[in-house]
C-alpha positions as CSV (number, residue, x, y, z in Angstrom):
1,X,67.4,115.4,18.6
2,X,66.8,112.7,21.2
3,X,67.2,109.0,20.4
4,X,65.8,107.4,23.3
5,X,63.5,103.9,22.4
6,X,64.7,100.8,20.8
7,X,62.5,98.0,18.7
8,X,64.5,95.4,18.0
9,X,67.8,96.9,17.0
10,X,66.3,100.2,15.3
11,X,66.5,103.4,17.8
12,X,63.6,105.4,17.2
13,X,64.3,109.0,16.4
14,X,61.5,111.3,18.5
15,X,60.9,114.6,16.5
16,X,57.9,115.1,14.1
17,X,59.0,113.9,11.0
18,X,56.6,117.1,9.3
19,X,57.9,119.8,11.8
20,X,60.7,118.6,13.6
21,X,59.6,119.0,17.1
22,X,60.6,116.7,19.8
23,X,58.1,114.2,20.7
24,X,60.0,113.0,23.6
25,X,58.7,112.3,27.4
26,X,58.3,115.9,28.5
27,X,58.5,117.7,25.7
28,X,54.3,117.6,25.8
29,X,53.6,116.1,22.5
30,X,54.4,112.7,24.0
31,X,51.4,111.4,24.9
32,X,49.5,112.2,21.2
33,X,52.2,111.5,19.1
34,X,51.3,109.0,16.1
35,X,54.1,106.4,14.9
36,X,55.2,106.4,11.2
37,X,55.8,103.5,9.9
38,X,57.5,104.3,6.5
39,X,61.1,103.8,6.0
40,X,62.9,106.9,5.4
41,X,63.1,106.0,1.8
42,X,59.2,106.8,1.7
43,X,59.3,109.7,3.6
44,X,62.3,111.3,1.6
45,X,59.7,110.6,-1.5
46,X,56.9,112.4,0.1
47,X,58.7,115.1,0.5
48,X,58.6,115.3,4.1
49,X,61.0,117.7,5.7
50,X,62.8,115.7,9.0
51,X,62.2,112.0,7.3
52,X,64.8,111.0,9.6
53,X,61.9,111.3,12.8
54,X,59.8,108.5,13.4
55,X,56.4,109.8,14.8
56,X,53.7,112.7,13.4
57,X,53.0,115.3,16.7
58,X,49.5,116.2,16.7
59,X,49.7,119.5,16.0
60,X,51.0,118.7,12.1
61,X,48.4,115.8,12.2
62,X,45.7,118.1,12.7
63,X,46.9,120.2,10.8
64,X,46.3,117.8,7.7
65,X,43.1,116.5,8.7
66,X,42.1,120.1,8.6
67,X,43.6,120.4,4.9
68,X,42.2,117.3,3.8
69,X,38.6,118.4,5.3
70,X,38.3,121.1,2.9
């Protein structure tokens, strides 16, 4: 797991918070990744399976716009 970014005194944790993929510079979902803004209290709640990541890669985000298209 890389912990690379900082806002304000919070590091950001770079893996998909649905897959656990890195989202880090270089790992290729860098550039499409999409910030979650929960806590990890909310994402522990919706049952998400890495809460402790901080971003959705695109793969798992289109993967639920698919499911929720249907």
């Amino acid at each position: 797991m890389k912990i690379s970014e900082k806002v304000g005194s919070k590091k950001l944790v770079e893996i998909c918070n649905h897959c656990g993929k890195s989202v880090s510079f270089g790992s290729g979902l860098f550039v499409n990744r999409i910030p979650d803004f929960n806590d990890i209290y909310t994402r522990i709640a919706n049952n998400l399976e890495y809460p402790e990541g901080d971003f959705v890669c695109i793969i798992c985000d289109t993967i639920h716009d698919e499911i929720v298209d249907i």
